[in-house]
C-alpha positions in Angstrom: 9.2 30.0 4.4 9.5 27.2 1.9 12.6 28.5 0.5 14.1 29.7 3.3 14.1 25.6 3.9 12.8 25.8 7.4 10.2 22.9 6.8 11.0 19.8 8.0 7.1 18.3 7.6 4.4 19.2 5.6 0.9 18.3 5.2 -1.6 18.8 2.3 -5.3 17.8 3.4 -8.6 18.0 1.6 -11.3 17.9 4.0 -14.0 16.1 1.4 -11.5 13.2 1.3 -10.6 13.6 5.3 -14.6 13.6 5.9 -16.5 11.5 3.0 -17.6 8.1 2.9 -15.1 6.5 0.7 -16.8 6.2 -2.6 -19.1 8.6 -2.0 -19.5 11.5 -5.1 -17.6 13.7 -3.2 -14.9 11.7 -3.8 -15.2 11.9 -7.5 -15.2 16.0 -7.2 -11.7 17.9 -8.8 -12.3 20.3 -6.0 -9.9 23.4 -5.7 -7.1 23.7 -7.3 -5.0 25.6 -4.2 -3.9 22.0 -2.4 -2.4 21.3 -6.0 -0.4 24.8 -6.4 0.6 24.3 -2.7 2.1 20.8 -3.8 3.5 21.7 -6.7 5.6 24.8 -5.3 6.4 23.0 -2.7 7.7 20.3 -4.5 9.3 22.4 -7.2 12.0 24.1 -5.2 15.1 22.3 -4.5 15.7 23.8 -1.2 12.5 23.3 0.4 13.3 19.7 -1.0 16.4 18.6 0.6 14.6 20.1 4.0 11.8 18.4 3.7 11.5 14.8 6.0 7.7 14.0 6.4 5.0 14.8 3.5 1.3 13.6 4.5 -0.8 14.4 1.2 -5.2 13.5 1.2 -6.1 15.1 -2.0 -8.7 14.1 -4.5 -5.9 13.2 -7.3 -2.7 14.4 -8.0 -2.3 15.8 -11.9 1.1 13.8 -14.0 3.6 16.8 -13.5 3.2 17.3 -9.8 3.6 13.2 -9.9 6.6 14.1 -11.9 8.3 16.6 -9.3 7.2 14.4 -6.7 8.9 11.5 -7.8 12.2 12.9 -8.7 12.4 15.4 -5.9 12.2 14.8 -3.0 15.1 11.9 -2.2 15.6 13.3 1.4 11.9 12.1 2.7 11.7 9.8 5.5 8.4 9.1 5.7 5.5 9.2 2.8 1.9 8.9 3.5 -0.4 9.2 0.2 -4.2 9.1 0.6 -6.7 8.9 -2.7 -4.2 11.1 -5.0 -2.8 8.2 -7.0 -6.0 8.1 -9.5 -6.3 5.5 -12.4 -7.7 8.1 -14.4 -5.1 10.9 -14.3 -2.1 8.8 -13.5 -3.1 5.5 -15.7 0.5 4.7 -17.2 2.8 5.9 -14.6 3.1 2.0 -13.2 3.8 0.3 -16.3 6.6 -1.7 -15.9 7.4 -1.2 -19.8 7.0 2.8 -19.3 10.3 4.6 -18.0 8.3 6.5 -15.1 9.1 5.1 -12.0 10.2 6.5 -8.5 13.7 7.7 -8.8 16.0 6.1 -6.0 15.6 7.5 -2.4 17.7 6.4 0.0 16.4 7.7 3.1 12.4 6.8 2.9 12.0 4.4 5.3 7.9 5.0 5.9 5.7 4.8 3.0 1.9 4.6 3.2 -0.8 4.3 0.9 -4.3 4.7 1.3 -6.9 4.5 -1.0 -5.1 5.5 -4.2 -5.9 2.9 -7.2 -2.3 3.5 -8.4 0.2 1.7 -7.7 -1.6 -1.8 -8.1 -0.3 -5.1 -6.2 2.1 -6.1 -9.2 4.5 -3.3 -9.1 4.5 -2.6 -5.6 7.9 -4.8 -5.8 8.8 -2.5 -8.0 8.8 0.4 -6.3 9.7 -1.6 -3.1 13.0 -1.5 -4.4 13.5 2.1 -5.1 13.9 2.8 -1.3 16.7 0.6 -0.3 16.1 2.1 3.7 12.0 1.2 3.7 10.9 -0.3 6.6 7.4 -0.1 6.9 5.0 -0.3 3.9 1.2 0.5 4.2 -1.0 -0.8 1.3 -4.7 -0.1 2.2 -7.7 -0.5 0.4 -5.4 0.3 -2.8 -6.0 -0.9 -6.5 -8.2 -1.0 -8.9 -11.2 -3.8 -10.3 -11.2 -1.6 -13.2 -7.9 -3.4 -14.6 -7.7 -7.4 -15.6 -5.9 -9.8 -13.1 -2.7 -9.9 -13.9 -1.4 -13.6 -14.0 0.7 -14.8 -10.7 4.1 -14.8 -10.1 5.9 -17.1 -11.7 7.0 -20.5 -10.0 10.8 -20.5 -9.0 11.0 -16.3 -8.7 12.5 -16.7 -5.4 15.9 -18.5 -6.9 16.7 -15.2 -9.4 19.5 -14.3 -6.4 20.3 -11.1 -7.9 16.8 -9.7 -7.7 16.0 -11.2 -4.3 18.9 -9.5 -3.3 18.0 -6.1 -4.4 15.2 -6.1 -2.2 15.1 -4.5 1.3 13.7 -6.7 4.2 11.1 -4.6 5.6 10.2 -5.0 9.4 6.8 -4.5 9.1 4.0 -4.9 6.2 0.7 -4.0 6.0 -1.9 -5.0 4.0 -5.7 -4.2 4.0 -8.3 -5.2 1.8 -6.6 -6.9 -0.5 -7.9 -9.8 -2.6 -6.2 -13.1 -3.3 -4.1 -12.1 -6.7 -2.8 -9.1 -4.5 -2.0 -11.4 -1.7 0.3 -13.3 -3.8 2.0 -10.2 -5.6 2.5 -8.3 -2.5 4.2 -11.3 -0.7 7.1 -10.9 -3.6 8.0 -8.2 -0.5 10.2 -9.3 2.5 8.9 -8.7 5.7 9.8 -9.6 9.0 5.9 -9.1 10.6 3.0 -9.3 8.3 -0.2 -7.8 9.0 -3.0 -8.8 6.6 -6.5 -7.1 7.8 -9.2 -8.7 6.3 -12.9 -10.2 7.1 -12.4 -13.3 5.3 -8.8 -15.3 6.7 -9.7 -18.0 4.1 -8.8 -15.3 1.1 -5.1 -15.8 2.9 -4.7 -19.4 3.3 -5.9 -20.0 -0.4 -2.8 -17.6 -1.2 -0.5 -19.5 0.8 -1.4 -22.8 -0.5 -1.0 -21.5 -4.2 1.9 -20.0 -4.1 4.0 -21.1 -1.7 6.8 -18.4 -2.1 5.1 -15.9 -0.9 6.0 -14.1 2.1 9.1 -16.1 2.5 11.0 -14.5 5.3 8.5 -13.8 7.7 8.9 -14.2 11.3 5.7 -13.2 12.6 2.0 -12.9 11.0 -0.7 -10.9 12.7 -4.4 -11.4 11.3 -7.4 -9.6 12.8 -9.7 -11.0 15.5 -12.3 -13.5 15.1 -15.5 -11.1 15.9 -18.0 -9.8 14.8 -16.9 -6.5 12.9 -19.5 -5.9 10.1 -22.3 -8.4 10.7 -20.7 -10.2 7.8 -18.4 -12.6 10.0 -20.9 -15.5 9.6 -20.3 -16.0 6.4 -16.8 -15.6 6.5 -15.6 -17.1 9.7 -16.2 -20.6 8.5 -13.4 -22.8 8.6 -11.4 -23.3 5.3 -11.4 -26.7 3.5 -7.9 -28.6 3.9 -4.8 -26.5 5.9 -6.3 -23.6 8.3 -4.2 -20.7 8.7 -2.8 -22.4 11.6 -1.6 -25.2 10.7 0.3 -23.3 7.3 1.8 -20.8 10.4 2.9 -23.9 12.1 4.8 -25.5 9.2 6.2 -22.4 7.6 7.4 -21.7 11.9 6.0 -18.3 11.9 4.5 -17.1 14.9 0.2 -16.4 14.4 -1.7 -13.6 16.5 -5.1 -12.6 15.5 -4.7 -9.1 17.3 -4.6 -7.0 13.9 -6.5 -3.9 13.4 -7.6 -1.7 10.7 -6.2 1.0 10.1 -9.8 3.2 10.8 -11.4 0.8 13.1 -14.2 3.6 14.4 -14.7 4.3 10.8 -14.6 1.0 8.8 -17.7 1.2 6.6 -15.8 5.2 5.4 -12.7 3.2 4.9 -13.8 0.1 3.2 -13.1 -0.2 -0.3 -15.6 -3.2 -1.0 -13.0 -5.5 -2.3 -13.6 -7.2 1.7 -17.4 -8.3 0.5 -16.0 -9.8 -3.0 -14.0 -13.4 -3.5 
């Protein structure tokens, strides 16, 4: 069937990812090796490749040459959703901006979703943002790593390099979970039309905002989650920010605020969570 190119979506699912508490020691399991060989033929044949539109992978990594075939394969995807198998441990050079391995141009993928994987971090997410000239809708979920040192912040004055802004695509929609304050500011090098930032503490945003201002330049519409009670936690982080709120930035900036956001797993948040939402 695969190389008779009759598959126009595919999906790959480990049910100890699809089922475990996130962080849980099932997670840290190589389990069987058969979701891997199904990838990697899949992946390997040029015909199934060019039919292939929609690939949904939730494995418990994803070994370098799969990663390899993956990347250079399959140009005709239109949608890509990635859950855990981007792993610092197997994949832990891949996104180096001074190493040569990175996406090969597609110019149809206009869906891409991450959950969960530690690889790619905040910082090159621009970077592979503008592999896909057609993206427009990014997912970026509980992804990263606290294993690796901050990286320092975008530099003051990136938004006047013409030719790189330029090169960019202006996505319609971006989504962010769980992210912390550095990965704020690095994933608002992305153009977006609507930004939604899910997180339990909206002060983490409006310190990003204040600090660097060229973030999220573009944006026509930010979306924030409710203020409720979602973990218990909300006490401690529902407290008004010192200086600009959130609304007052929205106002100035002329961006339109809703707090009607939602995770991505609402009936499953403590699975999903990542823990970077309970640290500064």
């Amino acid at each position: 069937m695969v190389e008779a190119a009759q598959v126009t979506q595919v999906g790959i699912y480990s049910t100890d990812i699809l089922n475990a508490a996130h962080g849980s020691s099932k997670w840290a399991l190589a389990g069987s090796s058969a979701p891997m060989s199904m990838l990697r033929a899949l992946v390997s044949s040029p015909e199934a490749c060019a039919a292939l539109r929609r690939l949904d992978l939730v494995l418990e990594e994803m070994s370098p040459d799969c990663f390899e075939l993956l990347r250079r394969n399959v140009n005709a995807l239109r949608t890509l959703v990635i859950r855990r198998a981007f792993r610092l441990d197997r994949l832990s050079h891949i996104w180096n901006p001074d190493e040569t391995y990175w996406w090969c141009p597609s110019p149809n993928l206009t869906r891409l979703v991450l959950i969960g994987c530690q690889r790619p971090g905040a910082k090159h997410m621009v970077g592979l943002v503008a592999c896909f000239p057609a993206l427009r809708e990014l997912v970026w979920a509980s992804c990263g790593t606290s294993k690796e040192p901050t990286p320092a912040l975008p530099k003051a004055g990136w938004s006047q390099d013409l030719q790189a802004w330029s090169s960019r695509p202006t996505l319609q929609l971006l989504h962010i979970e769980h992210a912390l304050q550095w990965e704020l500011s690095w994933m608002g090098l992305i153009s977006a039309d609507t930004v939604v930032v899910a997180h339990f503490d909206e002060n983490r945003l409006v310190r990003a905002l204040d600090r660097t201002v060229e973030i999220f330049l573009g944006m026509e519409k930010l979306r924030v989650l409710p203020r409720r009670d979602i973990l218990g936690i909300d006490a401690a982080y529902q407290q008004p920010p010192e200086g600009r709120t959130l609304d007052a930035i929205c106002e100035e900036r002329r961006v339109s605020l809703s707090r009607d956001a939602s995770l991505l797993k609402p009936n499953k948040i403590r699975r999903w969570c990542c823990g970077k939402c309970l640290r500064g």
